[in-house]
mmCIF entry with sequence, helices, sheets and N, C-alpha, C, O atoms, coordinates in Angstrom:
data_MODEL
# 
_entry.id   MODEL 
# 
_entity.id                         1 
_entity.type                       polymer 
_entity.pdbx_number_of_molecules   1 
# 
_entity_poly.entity_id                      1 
_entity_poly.type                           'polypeptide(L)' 
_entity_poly.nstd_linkage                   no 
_entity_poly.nstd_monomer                   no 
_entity_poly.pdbx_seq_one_letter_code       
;(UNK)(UNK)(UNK)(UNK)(UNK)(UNK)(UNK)(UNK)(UNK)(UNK)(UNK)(UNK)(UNK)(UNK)(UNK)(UNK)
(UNK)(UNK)(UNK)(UNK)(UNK)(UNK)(UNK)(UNK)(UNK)(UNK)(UNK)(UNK)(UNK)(UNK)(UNK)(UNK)
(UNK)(UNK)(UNK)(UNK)(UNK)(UNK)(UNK)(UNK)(UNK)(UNK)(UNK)(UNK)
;
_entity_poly.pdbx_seq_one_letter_code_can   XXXXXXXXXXXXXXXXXXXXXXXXXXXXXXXXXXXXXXXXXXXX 
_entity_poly.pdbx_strand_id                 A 
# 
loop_
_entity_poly_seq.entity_id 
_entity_poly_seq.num 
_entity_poly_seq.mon_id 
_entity_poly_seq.hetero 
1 1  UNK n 
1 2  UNK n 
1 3  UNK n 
1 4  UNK n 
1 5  UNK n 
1 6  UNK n 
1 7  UNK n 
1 8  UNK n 
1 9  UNK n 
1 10 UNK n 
1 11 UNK n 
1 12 UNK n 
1 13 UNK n 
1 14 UNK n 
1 15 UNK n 
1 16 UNK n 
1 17 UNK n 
1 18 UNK n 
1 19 UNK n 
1 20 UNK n 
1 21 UNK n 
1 22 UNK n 
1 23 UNK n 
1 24 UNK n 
1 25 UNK n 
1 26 UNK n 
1 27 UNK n 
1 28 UNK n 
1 29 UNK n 
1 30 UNK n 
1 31 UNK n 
1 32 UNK n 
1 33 UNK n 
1 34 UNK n 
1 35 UNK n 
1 36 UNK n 
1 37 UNK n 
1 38 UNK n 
1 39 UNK n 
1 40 UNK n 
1 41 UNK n 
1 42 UNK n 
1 43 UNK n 
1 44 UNK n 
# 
_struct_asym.id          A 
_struct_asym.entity_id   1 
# 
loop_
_struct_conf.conf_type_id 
_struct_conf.id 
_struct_conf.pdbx_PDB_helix_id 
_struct_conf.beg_label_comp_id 
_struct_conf.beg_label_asym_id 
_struct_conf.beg_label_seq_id 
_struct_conf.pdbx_beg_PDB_ins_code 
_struct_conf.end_label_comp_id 
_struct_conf.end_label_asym_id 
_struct_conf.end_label_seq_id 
_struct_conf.pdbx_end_PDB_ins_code 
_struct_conf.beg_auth_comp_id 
_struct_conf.beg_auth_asym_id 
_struct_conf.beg_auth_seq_id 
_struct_conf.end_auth_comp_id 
_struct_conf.end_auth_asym_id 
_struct_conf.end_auth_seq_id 
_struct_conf.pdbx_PDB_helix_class 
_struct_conf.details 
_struct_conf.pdbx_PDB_helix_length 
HELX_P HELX_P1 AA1 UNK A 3  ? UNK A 33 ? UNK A 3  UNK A 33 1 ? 31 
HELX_P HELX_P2 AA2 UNK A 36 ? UNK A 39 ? UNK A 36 UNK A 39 1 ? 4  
# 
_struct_conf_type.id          HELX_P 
_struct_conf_type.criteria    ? 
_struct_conf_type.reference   ? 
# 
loop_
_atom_site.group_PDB 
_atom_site.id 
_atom_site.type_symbol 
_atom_site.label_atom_id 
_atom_site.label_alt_id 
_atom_site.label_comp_id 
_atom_site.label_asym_id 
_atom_site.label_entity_id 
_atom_site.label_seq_id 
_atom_site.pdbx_PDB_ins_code 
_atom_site.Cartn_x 
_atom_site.Cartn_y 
_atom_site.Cartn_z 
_atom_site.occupancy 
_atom_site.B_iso_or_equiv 
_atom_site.pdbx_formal_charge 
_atom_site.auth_seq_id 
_atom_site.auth_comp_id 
_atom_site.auth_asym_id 
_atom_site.auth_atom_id 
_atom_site.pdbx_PDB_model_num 
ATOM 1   N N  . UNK A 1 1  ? 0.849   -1.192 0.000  1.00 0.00 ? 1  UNK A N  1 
ATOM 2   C CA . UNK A 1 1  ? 0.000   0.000  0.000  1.00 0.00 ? 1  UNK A CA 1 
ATOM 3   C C  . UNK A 1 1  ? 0.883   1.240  0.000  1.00 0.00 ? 1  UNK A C  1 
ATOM 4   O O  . UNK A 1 1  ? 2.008   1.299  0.497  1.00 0.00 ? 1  UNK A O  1 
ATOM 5   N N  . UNK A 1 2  ? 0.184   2.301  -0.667 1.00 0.00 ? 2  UNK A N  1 
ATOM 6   C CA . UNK A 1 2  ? 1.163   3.457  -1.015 1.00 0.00 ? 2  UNK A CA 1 
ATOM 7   C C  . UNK A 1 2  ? 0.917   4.548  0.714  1.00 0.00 ? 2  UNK A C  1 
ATOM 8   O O  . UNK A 1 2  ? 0.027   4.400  1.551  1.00 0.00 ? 2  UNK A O  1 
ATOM 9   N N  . UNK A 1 3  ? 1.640   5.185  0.717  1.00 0.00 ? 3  UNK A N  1 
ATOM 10  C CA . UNK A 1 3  ? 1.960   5.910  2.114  1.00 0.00 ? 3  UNK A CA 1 
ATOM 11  C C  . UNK A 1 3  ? 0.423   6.829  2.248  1.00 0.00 ? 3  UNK A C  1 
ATOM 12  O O  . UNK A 1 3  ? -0.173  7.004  3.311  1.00 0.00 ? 3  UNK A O  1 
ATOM 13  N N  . UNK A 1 4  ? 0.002   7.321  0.957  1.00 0.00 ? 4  UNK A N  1 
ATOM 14  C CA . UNK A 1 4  ? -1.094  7.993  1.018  1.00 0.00 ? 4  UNK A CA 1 
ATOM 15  C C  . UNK A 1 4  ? -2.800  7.244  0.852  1.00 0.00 ? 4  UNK A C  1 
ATOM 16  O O  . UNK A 1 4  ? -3.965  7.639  0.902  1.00 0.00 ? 4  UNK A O  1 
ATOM 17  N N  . UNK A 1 5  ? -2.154  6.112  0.658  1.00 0.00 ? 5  UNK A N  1 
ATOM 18  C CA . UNK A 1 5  ? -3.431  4.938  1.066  1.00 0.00 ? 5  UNK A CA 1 
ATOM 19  C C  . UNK A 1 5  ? -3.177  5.365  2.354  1.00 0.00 ? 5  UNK A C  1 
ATOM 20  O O  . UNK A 1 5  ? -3.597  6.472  2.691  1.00 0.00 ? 5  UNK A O  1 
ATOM 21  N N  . UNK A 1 6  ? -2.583  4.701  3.103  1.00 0.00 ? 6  UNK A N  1 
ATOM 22  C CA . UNK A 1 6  ? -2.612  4.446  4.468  1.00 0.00 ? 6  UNK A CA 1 
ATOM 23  C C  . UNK A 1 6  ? -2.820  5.723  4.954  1.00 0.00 ? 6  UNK A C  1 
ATOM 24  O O  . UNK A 1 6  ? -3.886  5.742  5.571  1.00 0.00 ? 6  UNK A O  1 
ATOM 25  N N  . UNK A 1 7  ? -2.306  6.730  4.948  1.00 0.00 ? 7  UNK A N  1 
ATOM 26  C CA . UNK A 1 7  ? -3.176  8.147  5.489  1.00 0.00 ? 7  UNK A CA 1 
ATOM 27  C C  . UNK A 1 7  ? -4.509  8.105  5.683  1.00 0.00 ? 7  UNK A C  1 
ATOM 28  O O  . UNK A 1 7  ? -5.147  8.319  6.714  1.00 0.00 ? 7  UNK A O  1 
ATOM 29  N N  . UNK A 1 8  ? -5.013  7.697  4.186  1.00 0.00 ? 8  UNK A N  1 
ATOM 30  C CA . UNK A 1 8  ? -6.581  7.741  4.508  1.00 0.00 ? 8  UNK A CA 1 
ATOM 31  C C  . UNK A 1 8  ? -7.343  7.054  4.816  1.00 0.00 ? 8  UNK A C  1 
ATOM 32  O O  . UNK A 1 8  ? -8.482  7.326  5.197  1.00 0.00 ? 8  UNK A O  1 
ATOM 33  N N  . UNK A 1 9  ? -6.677  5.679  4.665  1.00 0.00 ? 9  UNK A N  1 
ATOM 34  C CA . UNK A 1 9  ? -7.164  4.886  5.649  1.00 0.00 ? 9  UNK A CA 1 
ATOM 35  C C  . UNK A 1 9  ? -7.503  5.182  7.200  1.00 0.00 ? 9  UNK A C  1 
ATOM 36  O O  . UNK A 1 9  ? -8.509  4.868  7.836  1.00 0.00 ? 9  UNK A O  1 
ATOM 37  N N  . UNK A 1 10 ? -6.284  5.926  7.636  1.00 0.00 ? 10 UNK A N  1 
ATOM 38  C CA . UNK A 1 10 ? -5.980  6.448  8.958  1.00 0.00 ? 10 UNK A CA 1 
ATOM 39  C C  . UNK A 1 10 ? -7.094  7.520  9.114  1.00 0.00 ? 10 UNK A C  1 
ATOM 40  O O  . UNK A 1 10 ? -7.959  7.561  9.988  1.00 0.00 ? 10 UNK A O  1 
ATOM 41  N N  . UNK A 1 11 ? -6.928  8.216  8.277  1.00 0.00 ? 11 UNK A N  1 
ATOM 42  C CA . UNK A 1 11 ? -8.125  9.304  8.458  1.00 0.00 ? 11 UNK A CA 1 
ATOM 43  C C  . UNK A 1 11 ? -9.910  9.053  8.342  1.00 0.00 ? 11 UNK A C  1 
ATOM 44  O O  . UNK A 1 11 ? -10.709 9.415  9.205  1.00 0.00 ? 11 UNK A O  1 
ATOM 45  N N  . UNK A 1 12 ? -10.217 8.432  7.207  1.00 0.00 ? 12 UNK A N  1 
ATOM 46  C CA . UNK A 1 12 ? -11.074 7.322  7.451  1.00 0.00 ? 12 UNK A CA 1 
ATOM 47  C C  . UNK A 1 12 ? -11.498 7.019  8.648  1.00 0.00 ? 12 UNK A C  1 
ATOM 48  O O  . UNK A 1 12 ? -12.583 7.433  9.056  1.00 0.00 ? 12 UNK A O  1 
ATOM 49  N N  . UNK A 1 13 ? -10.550 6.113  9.505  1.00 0.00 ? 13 UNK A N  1 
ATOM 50  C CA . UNK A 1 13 ? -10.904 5.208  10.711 1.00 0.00 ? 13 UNK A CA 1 
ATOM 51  C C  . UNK A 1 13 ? -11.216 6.116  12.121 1.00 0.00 ? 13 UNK A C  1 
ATOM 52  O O  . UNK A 1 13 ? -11.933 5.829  13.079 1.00 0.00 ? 13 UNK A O  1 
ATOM 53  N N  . UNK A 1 14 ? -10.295 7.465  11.830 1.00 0.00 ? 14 UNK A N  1 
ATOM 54  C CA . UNK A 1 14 ? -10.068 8.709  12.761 1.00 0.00 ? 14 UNK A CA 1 
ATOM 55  C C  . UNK A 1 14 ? -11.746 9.183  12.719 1.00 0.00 ? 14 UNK A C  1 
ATOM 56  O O  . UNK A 1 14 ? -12.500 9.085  13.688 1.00 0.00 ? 14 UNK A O  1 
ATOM 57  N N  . UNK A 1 15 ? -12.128 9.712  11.376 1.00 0.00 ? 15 UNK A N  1 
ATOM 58  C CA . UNK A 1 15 ? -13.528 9.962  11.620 1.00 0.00 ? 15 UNK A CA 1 
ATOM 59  C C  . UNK A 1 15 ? -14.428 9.443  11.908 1.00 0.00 ? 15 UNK A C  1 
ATOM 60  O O  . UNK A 1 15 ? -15.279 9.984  12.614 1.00 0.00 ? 15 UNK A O  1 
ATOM 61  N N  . UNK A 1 16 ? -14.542 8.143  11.428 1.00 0.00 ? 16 UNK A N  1 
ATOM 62  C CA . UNK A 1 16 ? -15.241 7.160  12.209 1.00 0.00 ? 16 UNK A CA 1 
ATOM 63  C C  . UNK A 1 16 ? -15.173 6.865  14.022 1.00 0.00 ? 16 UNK A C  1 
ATOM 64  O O  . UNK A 1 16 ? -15.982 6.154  14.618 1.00 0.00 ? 16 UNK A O  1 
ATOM 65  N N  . UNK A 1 17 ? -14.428 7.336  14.434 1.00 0.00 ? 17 UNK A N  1 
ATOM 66  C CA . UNK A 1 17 ? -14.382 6.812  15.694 1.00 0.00 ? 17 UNK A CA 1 
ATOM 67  C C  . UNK A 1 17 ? -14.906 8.429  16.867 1.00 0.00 ? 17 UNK A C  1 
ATOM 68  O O  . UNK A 1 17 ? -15.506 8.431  17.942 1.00 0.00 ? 17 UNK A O  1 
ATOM 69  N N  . UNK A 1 18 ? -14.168 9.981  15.768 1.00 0.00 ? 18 UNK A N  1 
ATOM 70  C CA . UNK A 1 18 ? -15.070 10.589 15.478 1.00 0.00 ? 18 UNK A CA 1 
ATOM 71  C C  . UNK A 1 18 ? -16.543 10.694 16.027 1.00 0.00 ? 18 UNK A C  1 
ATOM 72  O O  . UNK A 1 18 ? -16.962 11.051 17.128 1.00 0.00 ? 18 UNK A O  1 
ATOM 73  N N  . UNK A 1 19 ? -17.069 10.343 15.099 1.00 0.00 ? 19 UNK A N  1 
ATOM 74  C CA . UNK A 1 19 ? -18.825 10.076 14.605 1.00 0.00 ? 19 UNK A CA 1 
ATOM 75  C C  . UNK A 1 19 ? -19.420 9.200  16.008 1.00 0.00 ? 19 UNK A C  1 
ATOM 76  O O  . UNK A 1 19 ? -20.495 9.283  16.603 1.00 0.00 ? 19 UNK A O  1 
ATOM 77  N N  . UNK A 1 20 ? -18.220 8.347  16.230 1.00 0.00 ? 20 UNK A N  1 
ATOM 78  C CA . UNK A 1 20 ? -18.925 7.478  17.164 1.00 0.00 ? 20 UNK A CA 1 
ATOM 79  C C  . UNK A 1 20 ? -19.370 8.026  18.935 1.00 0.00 ? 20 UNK A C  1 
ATOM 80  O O  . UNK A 1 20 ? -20.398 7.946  19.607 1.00 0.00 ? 20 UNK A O  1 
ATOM 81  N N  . UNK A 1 21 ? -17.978 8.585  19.175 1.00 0.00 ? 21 UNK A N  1 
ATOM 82  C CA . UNK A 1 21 ? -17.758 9.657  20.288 1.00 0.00 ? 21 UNK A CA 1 
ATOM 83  C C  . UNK A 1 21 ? -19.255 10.089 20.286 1.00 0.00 ? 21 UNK A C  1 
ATOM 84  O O  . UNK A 1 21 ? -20.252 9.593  20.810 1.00 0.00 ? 21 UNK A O  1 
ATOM 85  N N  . UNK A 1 22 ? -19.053 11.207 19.497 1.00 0.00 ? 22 UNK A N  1 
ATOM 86  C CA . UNK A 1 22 ? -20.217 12.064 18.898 1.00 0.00 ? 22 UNK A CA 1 
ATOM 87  C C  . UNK A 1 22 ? -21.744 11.552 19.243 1.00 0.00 ? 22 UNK A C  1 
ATOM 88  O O  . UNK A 1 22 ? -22.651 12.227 19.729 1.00 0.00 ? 22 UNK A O  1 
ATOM 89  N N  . UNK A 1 23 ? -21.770 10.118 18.840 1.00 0.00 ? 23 UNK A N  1 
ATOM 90  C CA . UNK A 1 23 ? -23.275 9.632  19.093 1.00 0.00 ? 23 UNK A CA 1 
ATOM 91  C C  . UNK A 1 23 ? -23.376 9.132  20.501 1.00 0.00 ? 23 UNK A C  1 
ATOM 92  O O  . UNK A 1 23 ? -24.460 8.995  21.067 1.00 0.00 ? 23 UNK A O  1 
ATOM 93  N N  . UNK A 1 24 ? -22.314 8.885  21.008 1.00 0.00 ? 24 UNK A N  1 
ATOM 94  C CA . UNK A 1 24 ? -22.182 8.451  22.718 1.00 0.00 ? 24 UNK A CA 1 
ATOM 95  C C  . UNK A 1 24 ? -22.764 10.040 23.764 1.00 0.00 ? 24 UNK A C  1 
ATOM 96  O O  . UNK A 1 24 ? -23.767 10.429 24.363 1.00 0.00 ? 24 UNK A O  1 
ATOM 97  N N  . UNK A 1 25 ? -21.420 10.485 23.456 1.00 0.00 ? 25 UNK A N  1 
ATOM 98  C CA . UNK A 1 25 ? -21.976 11.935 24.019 1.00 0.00 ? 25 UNK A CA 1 
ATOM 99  C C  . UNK A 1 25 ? -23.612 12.112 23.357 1.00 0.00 ? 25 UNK A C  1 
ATOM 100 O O  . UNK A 1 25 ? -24.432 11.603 24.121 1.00 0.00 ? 25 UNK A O  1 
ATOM 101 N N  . UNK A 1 26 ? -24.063 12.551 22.456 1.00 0.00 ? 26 UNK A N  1 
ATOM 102 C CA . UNK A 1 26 ? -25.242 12.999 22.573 1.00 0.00 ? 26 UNK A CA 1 
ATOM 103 C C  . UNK A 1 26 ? -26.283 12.181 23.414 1.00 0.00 ? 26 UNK A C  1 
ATOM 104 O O  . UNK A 1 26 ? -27.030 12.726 24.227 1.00 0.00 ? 26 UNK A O  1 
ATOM 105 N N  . UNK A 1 27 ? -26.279 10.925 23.178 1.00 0.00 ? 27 UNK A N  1 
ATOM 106 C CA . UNK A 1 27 ? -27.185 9.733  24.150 1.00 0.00 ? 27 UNK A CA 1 
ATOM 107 C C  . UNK A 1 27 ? -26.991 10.026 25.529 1.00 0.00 ? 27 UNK A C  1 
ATOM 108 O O  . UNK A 1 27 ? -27.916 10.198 26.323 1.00 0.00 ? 27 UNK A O  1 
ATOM 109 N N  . UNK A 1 28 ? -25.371 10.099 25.900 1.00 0.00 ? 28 UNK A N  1 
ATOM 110 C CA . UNK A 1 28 ? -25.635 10.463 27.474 1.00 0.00 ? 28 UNK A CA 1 
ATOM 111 C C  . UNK A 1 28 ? -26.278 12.023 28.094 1.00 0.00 ? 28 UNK A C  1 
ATOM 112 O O  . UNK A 1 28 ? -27.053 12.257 29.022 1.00 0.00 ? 28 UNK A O  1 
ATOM 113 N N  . UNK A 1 29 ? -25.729 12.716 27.341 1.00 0.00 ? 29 UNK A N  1 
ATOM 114 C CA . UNK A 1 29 ? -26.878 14.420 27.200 1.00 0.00 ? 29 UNK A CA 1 
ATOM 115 C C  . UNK A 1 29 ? -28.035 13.761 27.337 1.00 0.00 ? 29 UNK A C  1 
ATOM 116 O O  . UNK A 1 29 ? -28.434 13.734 28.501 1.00 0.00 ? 29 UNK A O  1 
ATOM 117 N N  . UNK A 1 30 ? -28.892 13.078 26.344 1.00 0.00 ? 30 UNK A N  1 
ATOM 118 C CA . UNK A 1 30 ? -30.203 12.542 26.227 1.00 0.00 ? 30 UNK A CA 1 
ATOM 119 C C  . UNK A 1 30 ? -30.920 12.141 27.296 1.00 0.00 ? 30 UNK A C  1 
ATOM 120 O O  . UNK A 1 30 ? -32.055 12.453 27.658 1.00 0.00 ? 30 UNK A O  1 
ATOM 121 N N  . UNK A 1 31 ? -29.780 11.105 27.949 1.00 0.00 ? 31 UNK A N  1 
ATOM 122 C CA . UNK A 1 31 ? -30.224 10.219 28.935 1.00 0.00 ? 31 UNK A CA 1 
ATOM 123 C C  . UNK A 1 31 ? -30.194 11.171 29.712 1.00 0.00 ? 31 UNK A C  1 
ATOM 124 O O  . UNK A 1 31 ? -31.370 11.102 30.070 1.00 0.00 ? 31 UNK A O  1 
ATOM 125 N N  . UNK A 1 32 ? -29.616 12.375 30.504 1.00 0.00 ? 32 UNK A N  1 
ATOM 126 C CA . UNK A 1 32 ? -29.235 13.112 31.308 1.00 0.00 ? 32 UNK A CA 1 
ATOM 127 C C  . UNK A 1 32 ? -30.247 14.001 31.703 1.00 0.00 ? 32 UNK A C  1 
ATOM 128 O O  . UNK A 1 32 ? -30.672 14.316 32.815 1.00 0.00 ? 32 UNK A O  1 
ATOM 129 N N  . UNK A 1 33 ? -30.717 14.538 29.890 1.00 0.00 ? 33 UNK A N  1 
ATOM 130 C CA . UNK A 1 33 ? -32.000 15.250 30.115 1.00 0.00 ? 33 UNK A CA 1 
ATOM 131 C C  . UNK A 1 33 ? -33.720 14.990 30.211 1.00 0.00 ? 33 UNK A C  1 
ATOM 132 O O  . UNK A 1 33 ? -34.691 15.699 30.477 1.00 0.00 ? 33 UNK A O  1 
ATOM 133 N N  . UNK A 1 34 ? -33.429 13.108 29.716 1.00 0.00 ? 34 UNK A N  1 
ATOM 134 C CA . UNK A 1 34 ? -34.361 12.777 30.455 1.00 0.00 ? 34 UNK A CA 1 
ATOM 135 C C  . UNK A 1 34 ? -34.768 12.135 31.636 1.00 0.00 ? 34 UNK A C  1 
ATOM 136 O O  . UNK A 1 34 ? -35.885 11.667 31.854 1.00 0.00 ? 34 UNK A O  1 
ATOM 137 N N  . UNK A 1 35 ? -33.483 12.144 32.624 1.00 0.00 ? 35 UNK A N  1 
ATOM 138 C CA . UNK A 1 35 ? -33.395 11.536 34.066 1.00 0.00 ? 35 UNK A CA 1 
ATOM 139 C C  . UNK A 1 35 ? -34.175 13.268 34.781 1.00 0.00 ? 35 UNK A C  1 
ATOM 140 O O  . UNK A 1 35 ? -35.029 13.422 35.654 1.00 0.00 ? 35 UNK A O  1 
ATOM 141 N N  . UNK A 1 36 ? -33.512 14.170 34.053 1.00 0.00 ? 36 UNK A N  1 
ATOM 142 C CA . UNK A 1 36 ? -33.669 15.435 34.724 1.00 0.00 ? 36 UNK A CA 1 
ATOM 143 C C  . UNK A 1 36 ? -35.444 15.909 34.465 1.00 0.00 ? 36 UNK A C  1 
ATOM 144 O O  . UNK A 1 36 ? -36.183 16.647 35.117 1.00 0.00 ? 36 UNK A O  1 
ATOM 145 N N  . UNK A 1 37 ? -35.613 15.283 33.498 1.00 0.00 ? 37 UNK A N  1 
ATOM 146 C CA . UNK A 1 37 ? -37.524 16.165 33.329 1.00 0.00 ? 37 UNK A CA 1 
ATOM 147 C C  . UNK A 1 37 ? -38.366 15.124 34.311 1.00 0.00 ? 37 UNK A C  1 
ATOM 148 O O  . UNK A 1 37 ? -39.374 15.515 34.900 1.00 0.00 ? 37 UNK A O  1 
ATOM 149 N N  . UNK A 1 38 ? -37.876 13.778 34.436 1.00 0.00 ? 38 UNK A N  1 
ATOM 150 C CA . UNK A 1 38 ? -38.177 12.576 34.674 1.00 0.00 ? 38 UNK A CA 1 
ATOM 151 C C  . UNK A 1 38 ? -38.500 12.977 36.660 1.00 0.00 ? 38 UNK A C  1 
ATOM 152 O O  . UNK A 1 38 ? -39.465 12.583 37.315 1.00 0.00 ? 38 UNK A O  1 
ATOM 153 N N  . UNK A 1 39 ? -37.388 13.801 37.133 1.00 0.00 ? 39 UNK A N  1 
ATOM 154 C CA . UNK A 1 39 ? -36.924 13.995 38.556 1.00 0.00 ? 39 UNK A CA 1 
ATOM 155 C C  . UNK A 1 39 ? -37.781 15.295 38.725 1.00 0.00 ? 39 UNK A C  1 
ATOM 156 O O  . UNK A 1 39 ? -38.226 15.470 39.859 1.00 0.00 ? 39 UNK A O  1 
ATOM 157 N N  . UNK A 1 40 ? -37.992 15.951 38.061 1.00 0.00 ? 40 UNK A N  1 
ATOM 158 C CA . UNK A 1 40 ? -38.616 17.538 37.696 1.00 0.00 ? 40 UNK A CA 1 
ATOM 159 C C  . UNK A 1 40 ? -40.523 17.389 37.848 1.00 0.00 ? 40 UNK A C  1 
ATOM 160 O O  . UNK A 1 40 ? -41.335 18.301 38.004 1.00 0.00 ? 40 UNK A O  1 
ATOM 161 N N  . UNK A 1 41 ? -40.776 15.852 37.727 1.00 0.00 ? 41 UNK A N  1 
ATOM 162 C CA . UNK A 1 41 ? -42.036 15.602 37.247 1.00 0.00 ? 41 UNK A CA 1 
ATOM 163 C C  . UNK A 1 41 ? -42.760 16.049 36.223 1.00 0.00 ? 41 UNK A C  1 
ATOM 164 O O  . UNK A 1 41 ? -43.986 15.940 36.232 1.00 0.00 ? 41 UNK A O  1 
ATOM 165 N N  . UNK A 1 42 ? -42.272 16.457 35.484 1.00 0.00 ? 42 UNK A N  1 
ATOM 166 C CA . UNK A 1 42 ? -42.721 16.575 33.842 1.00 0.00 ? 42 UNK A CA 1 
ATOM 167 C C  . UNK A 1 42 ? -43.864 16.081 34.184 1.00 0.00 ? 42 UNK A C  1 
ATOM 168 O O  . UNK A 1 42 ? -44.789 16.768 34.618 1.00 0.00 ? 42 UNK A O  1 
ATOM 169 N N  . UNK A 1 43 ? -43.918 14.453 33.968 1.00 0.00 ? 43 UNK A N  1 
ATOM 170 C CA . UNK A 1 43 ? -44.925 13.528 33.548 1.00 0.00 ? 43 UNK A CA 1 
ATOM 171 C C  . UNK A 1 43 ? -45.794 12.819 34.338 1.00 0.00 ? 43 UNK A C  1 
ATOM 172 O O  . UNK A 1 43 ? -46.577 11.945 33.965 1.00 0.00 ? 43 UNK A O  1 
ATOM 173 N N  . UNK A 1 44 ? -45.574 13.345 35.731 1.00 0.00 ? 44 UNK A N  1 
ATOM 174 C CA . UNK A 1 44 ? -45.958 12.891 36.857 1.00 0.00 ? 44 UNK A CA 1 
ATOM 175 C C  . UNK A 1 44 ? -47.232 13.181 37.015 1.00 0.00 ? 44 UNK A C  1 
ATOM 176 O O  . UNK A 1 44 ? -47.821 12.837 38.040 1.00 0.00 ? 44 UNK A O  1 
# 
């Protein structure tokens, strides 16, 4: 493989992991803000 394959491969895998972060954090925000409306009695 040429040196600039493997870059983007690298970069590739970088954003992907990226993206993934990304969807973790927002779920725990999620979960966070619905423990908080949940404790607030929103729905109570």
């Amino acid at each position: 493989m040429s040196e600039i394959a493997l870059m983007d491969e690298r970069q590739r895998r970088i954003r992907s992991r990226n993206r993934a972060l990304l969807l973790l954090l927002l779920g725990v925000v999620a979960l966070f803000y619905l423990i908080a409306l949940v404790r607030l009695g929103v729905w109570s």
